[in-house]
C-alpha atoms as an extended CHARMM CRD file, in Angstrom:
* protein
*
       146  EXT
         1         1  UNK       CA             -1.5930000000      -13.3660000000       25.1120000000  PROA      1               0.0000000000
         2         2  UNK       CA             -0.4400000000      -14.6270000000       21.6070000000  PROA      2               0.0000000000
         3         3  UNK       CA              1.5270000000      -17.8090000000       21.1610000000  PROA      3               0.0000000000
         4         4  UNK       CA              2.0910000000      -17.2890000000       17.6120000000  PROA      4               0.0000000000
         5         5  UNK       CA              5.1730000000      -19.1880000000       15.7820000000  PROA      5               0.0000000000
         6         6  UNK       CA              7.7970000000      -16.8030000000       14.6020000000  PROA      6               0.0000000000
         7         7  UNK       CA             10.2160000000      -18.1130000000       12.6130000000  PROA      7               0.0000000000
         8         8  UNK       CA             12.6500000000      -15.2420000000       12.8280000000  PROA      8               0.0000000000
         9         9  UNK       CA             12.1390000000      -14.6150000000       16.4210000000  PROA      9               0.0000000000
        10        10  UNK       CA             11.8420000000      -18.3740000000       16.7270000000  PROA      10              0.0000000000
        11        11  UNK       CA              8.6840000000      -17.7540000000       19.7920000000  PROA      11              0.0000000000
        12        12  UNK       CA              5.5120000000      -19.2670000000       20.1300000000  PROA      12              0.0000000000
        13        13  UNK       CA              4.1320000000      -22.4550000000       18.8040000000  PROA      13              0.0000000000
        14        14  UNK       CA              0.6710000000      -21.6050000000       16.8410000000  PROA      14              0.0000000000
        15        15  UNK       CA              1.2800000000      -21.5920000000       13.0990000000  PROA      15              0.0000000000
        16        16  UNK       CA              0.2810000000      -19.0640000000       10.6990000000  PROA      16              0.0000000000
        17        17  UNK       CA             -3.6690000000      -19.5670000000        9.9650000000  PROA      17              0.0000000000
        18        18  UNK       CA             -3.8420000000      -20.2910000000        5.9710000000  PROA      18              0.0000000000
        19        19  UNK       CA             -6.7990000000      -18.1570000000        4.4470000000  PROA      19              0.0000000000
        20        20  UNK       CA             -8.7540000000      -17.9290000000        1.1500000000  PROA      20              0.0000000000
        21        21  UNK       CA             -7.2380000000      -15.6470000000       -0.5900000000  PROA      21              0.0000000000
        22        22  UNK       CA             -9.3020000000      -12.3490000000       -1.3210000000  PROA      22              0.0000000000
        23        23  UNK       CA            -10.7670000000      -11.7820000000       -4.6630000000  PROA      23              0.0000000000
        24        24  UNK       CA             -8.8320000000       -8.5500000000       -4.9060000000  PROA      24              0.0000000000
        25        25  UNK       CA             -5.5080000000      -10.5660000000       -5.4350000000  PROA      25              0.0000000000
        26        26  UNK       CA             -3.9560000000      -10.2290000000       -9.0020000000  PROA      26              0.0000000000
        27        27  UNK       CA             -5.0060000000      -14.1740000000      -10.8310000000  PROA      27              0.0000000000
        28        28  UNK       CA             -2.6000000000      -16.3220000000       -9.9730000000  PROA      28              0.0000000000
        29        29  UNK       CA             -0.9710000000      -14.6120000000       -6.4450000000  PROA      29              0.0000000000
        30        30  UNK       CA             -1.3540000000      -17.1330000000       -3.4570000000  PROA      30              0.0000000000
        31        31  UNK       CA             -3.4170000000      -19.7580000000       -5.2020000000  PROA      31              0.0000000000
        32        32  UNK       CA             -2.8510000000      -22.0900000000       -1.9530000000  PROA      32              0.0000000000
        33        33  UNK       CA             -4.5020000000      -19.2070000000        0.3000000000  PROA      33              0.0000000000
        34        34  UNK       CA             -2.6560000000      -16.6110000000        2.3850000000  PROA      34              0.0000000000
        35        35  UNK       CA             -0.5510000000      -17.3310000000        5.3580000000  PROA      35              0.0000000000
        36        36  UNK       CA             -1.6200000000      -15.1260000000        8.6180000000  PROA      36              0.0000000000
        37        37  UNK       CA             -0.8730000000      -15.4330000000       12.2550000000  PROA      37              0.0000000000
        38        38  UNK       CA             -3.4490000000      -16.8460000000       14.1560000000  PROA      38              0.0000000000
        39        39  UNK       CA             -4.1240000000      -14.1830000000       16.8330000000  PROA      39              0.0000000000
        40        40  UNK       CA             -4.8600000000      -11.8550000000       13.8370000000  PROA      40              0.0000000000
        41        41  UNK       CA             -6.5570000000      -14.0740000000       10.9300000000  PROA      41              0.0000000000
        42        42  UNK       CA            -10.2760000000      -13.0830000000       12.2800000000  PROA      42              0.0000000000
        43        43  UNK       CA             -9.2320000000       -9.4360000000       11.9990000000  PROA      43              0.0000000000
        44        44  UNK       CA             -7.8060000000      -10.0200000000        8.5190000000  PROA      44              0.0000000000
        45        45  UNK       CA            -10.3600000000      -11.8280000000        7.3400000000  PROA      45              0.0000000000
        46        46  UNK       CA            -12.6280000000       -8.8280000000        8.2230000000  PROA      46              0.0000000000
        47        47  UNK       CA            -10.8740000000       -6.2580000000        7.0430000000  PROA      47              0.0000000000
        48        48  UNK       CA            -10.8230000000       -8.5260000000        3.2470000000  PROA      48              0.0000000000
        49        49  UNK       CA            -14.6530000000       -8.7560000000        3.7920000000  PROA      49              0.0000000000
        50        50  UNK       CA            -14.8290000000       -4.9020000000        4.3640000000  PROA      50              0.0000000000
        51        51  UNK       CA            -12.7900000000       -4.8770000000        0.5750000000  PROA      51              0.0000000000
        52        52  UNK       CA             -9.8590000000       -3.4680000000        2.7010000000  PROA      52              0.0000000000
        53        53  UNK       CA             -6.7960000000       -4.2460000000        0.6590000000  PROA      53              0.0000000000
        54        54  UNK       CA             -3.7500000000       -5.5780000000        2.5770000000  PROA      54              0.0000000000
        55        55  UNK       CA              0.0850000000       -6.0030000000        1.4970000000  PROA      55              0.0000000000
        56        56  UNK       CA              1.0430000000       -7.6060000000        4.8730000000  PROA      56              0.0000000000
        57        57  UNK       CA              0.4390000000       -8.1330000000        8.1790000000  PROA      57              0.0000000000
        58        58  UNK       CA              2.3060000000       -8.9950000000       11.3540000000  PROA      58              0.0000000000
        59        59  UNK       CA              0.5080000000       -9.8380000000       15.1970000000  PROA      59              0.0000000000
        60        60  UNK       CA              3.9840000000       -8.4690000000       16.8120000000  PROA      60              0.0000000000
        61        61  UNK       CA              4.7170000000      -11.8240000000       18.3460000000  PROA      61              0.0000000000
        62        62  UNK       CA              3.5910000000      -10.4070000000       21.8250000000  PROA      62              0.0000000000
        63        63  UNK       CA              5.8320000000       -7.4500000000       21.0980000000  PROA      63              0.0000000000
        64        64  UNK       CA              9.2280000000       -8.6710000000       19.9260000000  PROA      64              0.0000000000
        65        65  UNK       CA              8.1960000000       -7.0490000000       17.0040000000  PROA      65              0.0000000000
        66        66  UNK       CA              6.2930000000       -3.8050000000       18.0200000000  PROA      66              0.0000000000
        67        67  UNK       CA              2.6100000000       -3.9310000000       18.2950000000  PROA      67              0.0000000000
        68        68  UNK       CA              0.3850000000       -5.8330000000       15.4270000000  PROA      68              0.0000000000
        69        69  UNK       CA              1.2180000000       -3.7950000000       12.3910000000  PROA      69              0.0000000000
        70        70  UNK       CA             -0.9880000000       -4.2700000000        9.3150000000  PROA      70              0.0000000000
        71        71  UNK       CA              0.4660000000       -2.8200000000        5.2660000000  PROA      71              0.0000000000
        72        72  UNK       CA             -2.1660000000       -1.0300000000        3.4240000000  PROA      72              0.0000000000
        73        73  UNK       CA             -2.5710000000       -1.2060000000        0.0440000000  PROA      73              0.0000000000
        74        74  UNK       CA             -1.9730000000        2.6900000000       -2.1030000000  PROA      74              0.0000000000
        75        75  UNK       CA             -5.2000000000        3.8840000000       -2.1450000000  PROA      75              0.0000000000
        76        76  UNK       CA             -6.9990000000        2.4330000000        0.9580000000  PROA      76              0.0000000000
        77        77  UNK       CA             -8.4990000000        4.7270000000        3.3030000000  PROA      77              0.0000000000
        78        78  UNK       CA             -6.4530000000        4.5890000000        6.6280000000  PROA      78              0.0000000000
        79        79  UNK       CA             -8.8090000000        6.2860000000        8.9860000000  PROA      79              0.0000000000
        80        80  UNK       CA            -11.3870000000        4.0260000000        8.2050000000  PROA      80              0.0000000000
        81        81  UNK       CA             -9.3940000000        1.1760000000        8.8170000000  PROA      81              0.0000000000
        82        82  UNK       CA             -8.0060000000        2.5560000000       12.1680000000  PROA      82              0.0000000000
        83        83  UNK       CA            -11.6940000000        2.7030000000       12.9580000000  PROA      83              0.0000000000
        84        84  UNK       CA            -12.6570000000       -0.5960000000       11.6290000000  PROA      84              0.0000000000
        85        85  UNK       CA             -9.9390000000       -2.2770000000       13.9000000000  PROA      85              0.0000000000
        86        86  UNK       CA            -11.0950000000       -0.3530000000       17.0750000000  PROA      86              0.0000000000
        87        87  UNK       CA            -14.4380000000       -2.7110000000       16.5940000000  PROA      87              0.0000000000
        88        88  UNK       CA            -12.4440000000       -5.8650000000       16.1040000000  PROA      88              0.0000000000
        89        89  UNK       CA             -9.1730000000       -6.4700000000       17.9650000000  PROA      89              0.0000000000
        90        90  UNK       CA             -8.3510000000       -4.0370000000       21.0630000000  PROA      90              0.0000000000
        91        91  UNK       CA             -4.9090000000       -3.5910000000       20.6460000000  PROA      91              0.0000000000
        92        92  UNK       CA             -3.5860000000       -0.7080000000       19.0220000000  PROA      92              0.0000000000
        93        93  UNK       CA             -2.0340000000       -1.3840000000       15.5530000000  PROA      93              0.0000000000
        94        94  UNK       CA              0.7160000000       -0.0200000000       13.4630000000  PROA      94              0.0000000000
        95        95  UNK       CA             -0.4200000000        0.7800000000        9.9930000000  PROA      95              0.0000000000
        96        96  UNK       CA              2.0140000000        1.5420000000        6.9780000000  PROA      96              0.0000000000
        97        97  UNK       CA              0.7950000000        2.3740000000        3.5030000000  PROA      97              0.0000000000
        98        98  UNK       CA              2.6050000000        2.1260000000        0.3660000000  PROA      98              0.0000000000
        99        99  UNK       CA              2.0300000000        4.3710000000       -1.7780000000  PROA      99              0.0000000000
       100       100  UNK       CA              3.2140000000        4.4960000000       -5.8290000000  PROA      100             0.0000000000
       101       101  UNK       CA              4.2870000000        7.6090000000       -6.9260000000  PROA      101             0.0000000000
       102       102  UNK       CA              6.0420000000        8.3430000000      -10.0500000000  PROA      102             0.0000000000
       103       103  UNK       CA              9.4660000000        8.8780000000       -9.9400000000  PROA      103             0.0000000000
       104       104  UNK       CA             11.3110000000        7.9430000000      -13.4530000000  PROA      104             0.0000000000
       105       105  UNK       CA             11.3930000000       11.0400000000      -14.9850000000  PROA      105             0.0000000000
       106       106  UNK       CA             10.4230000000       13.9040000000      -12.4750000000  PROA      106             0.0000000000
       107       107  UNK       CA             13.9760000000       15.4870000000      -12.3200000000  PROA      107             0.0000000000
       108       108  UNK       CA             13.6640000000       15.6650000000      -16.5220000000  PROA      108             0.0000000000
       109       109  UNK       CA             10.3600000000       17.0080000000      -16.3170000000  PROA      109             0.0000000000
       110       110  UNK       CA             11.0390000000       19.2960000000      -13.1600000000  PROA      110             0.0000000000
       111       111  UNK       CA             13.7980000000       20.8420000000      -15.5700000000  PROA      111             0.0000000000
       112       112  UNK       CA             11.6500000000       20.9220000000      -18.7940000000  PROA      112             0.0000000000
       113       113  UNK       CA              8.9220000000       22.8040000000      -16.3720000000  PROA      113             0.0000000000
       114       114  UNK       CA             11.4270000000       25.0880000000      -15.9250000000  PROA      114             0.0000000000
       115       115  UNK       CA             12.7740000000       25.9240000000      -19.2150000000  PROA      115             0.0000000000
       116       116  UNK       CA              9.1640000000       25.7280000000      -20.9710000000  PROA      116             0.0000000000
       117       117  UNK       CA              8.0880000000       28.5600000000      -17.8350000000  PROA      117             0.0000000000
       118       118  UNK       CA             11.1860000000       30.8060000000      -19.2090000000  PROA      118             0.0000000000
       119       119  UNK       CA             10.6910000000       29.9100000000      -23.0820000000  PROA      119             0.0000000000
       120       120  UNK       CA              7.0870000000       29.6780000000      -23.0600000000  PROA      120             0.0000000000
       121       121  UNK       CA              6.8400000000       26.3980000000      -24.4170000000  PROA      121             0.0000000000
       122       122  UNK       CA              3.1820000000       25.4260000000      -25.6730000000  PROA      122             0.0000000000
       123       123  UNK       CA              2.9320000000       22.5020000000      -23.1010000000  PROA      123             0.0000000000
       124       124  UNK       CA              3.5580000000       24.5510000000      -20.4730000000  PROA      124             0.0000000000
       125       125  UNK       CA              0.7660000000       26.3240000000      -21.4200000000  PROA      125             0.0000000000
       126       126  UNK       CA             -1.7300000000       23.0870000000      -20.6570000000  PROA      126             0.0000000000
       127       127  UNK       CA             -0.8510000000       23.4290000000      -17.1100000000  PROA      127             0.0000000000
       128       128  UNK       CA             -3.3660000000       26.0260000000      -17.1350000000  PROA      128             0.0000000000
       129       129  UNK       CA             -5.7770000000       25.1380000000      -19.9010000000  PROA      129             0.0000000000
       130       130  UNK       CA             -6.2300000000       21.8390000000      -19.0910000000  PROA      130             0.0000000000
       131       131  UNK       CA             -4.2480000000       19.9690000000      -16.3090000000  PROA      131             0.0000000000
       132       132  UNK       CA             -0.8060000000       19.0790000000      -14.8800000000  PROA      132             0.0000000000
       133       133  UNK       CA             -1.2350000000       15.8300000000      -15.9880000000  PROA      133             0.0000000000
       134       134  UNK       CA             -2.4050000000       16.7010000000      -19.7660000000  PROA      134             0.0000000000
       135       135  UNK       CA              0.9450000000       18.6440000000      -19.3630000000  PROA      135             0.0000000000
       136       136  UNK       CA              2.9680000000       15.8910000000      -18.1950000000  PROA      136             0.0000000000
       137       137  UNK       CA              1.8320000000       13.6880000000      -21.0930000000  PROA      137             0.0000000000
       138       138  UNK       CA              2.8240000000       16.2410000000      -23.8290000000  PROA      138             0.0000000000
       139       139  UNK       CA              6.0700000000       16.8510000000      -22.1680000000  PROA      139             0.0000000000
       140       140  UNK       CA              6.3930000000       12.6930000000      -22.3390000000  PROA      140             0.0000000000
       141       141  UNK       CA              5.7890000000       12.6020000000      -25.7880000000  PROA      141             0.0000000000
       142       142  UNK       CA              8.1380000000       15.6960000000      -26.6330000000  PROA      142             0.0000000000
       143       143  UNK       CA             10.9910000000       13.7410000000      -24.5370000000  PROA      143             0.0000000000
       144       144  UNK       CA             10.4060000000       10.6370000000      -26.7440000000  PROA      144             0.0000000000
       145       145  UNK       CA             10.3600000000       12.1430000000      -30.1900000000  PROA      145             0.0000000000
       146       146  UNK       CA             13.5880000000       14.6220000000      -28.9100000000  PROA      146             0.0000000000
């Protein structure tokens, strides 16, 4: 059973296990090492020694917060973590993945998409010659020079 300190929930009375930060990390993010809660920091540390890239982590404070979840980086492959963590903790954990997906102009381009399909615009026309994302850049370029 986990006696980890939660501040918010203000249980337990382990503290938060500091560890070496992974090599992954941006320069200069968590020189002093990342904080972890105990009950999980062997897990983390194996997952950062698998390469898995983490955004945050939580043990769940023996529920009062759901079970352990764990924050995947965009990217990481979330079956084989599940999989990884059947082999080292025997709980069953709540992953979450962000994921970055661009947003700032996809109503503009949705409507340019549009247009250029009933005009006939030439980068529409790179959609099919080349790629959506060849596409995407011409239309980028046309809405900065417009």
């Amino acid at each position: 059973m986990c006696d980890c300190l939660s501040h918010n929930a203000q249980v337990g009375s382990v503290p938060e296990r500091v560890l070496e930060r992974p090599a992954w990390l941006p320069a200069g993010e968590r020189p002093n090492g990342v904080p972890v809660d105990a009950c999980i920091a062997d897990t983390i540390q194996a997952l950062w020694d698998e390469g898995v890239e983490t955004l945050s982590s939580c043990c769940g404070h023996n529920g009062v917060f759901g079970p352990p979840t764990l924050v995947l980086a965009d990217g990481v492959d979330a079956d084989r973590v599940r999989s990884t963590l059947a082999t080292l903790d025997p709980r069953v954990w709540r992953l979450q993945q962000w994921q970055l997906i661009e947003v700032a102009n996809r109503h503009a381009y949705t409507e340019r998409l549009l247009e250029g399909y009933a005009m006939g615009t030439s980068w529409l026309a790179d959609i099919g010659k080349n790629s959506l994302a060849a596409a995407a850049a011409k239309f980028n370029r046309q809405d900065r020079n417009s």
